[in-house]
C-alpha positions in Angstrom: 113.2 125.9 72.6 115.1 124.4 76.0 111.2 122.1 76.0 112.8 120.2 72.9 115.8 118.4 74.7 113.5 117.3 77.7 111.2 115.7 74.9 114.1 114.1 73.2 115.2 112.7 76.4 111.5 111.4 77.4 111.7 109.9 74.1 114.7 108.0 74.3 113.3 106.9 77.8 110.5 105.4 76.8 111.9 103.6 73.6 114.6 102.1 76.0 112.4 101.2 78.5 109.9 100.1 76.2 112.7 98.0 74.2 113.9 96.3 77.5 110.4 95.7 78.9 110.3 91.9 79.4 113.7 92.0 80.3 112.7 94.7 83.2 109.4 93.0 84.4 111.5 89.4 84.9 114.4 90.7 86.9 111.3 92.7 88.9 109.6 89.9 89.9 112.9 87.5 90.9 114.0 90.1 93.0 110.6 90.5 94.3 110.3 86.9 94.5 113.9 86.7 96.7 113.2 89.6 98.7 110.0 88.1 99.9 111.3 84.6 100.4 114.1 86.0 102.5 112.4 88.6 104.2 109.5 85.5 105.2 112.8 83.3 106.0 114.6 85.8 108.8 111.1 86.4 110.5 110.5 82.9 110.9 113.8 82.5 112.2 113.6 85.1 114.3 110.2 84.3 116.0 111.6 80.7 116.4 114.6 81.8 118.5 117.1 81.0 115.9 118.7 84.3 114.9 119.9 86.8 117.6 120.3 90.5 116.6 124.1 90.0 115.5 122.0 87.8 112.6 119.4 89.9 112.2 121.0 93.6 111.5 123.5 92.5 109.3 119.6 91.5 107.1 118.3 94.7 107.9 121.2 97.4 108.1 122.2 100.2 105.8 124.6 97.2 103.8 122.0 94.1 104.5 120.5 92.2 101.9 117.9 93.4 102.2 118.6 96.7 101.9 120.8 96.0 98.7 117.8 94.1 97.1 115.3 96.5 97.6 118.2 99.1 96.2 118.2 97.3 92.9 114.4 97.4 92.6 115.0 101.2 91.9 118.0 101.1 89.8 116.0 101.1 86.7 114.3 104.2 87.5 117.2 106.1 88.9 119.0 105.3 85.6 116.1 106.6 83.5 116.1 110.1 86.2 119.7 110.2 85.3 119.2 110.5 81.6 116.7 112.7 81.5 118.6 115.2 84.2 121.6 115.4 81.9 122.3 118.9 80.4 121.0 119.8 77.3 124.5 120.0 75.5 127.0 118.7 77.3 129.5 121.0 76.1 128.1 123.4 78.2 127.0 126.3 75.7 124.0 127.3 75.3 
């Protein structure tokens, strides 16, 4: 019987995902859309001698923007991960 909870979970993945769908697939493509505009932006600063590397890391770095943006591409998914790795009863019997 410890399938069952895993189904429900799956389940109540799906529906959310499925009930937030448009939703999910327009904030996708703006932060697509801004990543690639500002990814395209810093290299064609960069090749034109513009930005130095005290510009360029703070982009790139652990806590850039573009690490941040391409971080909330997977915050769907590691919310949906999150829900279905919860314990079967919380309560913690068995």
């Amino acid at each position: 019987m410890p399938q069952q909870p895993l189904t429900d979970r799956v389940q109540a993945v799906r529906e959310v995902t499925s009930l937030f769908r448009v939703e999910r697939f327009v904030y996708l493509a703006i932060i697509v859309v801004c990543l690639l505009v500002l990814i395209v932006l810093v290299v064609m600063a960069a090749q034109r001698g513009e930005m130095r590397t005290a510009e360029i890391v703070p982009m790139f770095g652990s806590g850039g923007v573009i690490s941040v943006m391409t971080g909330r591409l997977l915050h769907m998914w590691n919310r949906a991960v999150d829900l279905l790795e919860q314990p079967a009863n919380p309560d913690g019997g068995g």
